[in-house]
N, C-alpha and C positions, 0 to 999 in steps of 0.2 A: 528380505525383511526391511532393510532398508531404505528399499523402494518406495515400498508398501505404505509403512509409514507417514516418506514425503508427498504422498500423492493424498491420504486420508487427511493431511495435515493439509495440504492445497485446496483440500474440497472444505475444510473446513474453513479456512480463512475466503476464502469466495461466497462461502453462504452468512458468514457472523456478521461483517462488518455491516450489512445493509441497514439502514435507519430502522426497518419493520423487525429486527429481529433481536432479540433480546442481550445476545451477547457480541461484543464488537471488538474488531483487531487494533494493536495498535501499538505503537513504538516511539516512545520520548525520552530524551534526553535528558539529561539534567542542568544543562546552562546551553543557552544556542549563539551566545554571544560572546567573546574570549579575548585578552590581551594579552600579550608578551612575546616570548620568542620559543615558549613552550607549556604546551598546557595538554588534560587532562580532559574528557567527558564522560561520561559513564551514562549509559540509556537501559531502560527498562520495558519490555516487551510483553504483553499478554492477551487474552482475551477476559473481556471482563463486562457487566451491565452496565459499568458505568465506567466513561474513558480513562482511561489514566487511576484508574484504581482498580487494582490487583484482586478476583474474588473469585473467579473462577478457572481458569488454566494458561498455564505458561505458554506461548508461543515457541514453535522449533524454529529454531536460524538455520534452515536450511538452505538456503537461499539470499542469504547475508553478504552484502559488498560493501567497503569503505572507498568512497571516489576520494581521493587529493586535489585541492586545486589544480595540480599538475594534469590530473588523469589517471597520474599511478594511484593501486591499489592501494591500501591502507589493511593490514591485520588488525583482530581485531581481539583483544586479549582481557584479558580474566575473565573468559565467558563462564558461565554457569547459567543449568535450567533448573527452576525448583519447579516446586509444585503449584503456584499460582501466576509467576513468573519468572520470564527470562532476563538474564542482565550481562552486559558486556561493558567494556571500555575502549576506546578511540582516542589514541595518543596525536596529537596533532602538533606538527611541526614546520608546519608550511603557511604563509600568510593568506589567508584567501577565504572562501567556504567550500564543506566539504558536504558530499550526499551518502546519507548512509540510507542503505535500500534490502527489504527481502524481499525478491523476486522469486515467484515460482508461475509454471507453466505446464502444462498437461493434455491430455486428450481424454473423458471420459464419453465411454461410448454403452448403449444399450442393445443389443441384438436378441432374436429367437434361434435358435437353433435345436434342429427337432422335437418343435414345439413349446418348450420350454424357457422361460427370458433369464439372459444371462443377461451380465456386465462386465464391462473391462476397463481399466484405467490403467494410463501408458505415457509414451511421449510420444511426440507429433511424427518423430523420425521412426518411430515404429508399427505406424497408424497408415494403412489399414492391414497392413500386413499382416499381422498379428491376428485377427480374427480370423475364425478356423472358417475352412472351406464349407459352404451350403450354410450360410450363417444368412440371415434374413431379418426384414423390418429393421433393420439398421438406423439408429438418429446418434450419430457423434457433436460434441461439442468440443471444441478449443478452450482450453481454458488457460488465465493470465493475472494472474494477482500480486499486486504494486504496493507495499505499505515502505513510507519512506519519510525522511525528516531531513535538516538542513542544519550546520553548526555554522559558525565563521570565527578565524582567526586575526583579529585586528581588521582588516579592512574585507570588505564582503566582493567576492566576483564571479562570472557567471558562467565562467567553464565548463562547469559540473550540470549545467542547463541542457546540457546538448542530449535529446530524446534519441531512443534506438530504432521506432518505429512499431514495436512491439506491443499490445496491450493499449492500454490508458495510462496516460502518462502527463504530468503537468511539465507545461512550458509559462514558468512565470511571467510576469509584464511588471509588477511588483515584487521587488527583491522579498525570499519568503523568511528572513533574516532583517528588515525593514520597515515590520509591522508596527503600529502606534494605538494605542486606543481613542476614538476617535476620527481616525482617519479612513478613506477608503484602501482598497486595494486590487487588486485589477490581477488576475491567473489567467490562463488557458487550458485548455482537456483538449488532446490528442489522444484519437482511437485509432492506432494501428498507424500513423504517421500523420493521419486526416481531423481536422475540427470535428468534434465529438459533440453537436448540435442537439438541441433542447434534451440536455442531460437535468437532474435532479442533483445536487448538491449541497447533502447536511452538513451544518457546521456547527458544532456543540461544542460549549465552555468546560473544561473541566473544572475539577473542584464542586462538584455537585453534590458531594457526601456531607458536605458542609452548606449545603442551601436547599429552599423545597422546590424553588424554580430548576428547570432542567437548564433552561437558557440555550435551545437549539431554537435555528433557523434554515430554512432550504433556499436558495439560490436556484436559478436556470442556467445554462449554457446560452451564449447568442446563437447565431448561425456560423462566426469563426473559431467555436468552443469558447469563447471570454466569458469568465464571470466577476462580480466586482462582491466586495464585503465590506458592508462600515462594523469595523470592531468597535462592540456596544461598550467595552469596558480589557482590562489589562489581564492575560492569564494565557496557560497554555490551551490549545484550540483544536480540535479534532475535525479534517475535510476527510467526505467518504463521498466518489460518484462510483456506480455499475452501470454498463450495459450489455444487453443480449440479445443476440440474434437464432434467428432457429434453425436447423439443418435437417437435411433429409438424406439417406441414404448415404452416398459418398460425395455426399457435402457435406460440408464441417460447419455447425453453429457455432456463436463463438460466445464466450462470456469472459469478464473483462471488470477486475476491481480496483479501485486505487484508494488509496488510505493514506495521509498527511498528515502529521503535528509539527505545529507551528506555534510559536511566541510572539505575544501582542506583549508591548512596555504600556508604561503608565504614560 
């Protein structure tokens, strides 16, 4: 059952976050900037129509990591999920920035099998084995979804930068703890370890419950995944790329989300 679950919650967070679809993933913090020799954050997790405002269903932390500057793990305590969101806290005691990340990853596959279309959703390591024998029309996809945010304790550093090769994943160029309004900023998109080339790239202001502009804008990728953003003004900031590849048979398509909040100062 509990498979079940993180895998229906995978397909969900892979389809919500796209610009085109009404309800979007997403995880922020409460201060992404910190001083002393010990501090406190607390983040909140949902899916919702509009960023950063809680309206429609809680996110599961399935797939929940706290990086340390070090590289060590971070626990992550007084978690609770309610009904429209989820919330934890990240005790921080290490001077540096930290990445807090839910990753999840999957194989959903479609086949016929006499006659009839089935489905199945697995992990990679179980794929294709798992589909029964005389199964046909086969199209499986890989799937990889990245929703992740950045804190910093006193001075900001970039350990926590180091990608797995996995999915879609940012390799900043611009500390993402460094934001200004006003100023440009300069990312990267890696797809699977490789520049992730003329991607699409929404960035939407929160606090839109309180304005009638949305205040999004889309960004490209170069040809080395960089994209740049001049922050139009001060607030927290929602980045969403996807992409997808198609597969046939016992080739694997792949689809691949990543999701970011980030803080712009005044």
């Amino acid at each position: 059952m509990k498979k079940t679950i993180a895998l229906l919650t995978l397909a969900a967070a892979l389809a919500a976050p796209m610009a085109a679809q009404a309800h979007r993933a997403w995880m922020a913090p409460t201060a992404t900037i910190l001083s002393g020799t010990d501090a406190w954050v607390g983040f909140d997790a949902g899916m919702s129509n509009k960023v950063f405002d809680p309206d429609h269903a809680a996110m599961r932390m399935t797939g929940l990591t706290i990086t340390a500057p070090d590289g060590s793990a971070v626990q992550p305590e007084h978690a609770m999920q309610g009904q429209y969101r989820s919330t934890f806290d990240a005790h921080l005691t290490q001077n540096g920035t930290y990445k807090i990340a839910n990753v999840m990853s999957g194989v959903m596959a479609s086949y016929k099998l006499n006659g009839e279309q089935k489905r199945w959703r697995g992990t990679a390591a179980e794929y294709p084995a798992a589909l029964p024998a005389g199964a046909t029309d086969v199209q499986a996809t890989r799937t990889a979804s990245r929703i992740e945010t950045f804190v910093t304790l006193n001075n900001p550093t970039d350990t926590v930068f180091k990608t797995t090769g996995e999915g879609l994943e940012l390799a900043p160029v611009t500390h993402p703890n460094d934001l200004v309004a006003g100023e440009t900023a300069t990312f990267k998109l890696l797809n699977n370890g490789q520049p992730a080339s003329g991607l699409d790239v929404t960035v939407a202001r929160g606090g839109v419950r309180y304005r009638d502009n949305p205040e999004e804008m889309t960004v490209k990728t170069d040809a080395d995944g960089a994209f740049t953003i001049t922050w139009p003004a001060a607030g927290m900031y929602w980045l969403n790329a996807s992409v997808r590849t198609e597969g046939q048979g016992q080739t694997l398509g792949s689809s691949a989300n990543y999701v970011a909040a980030v803080e712009v100062l005044p």
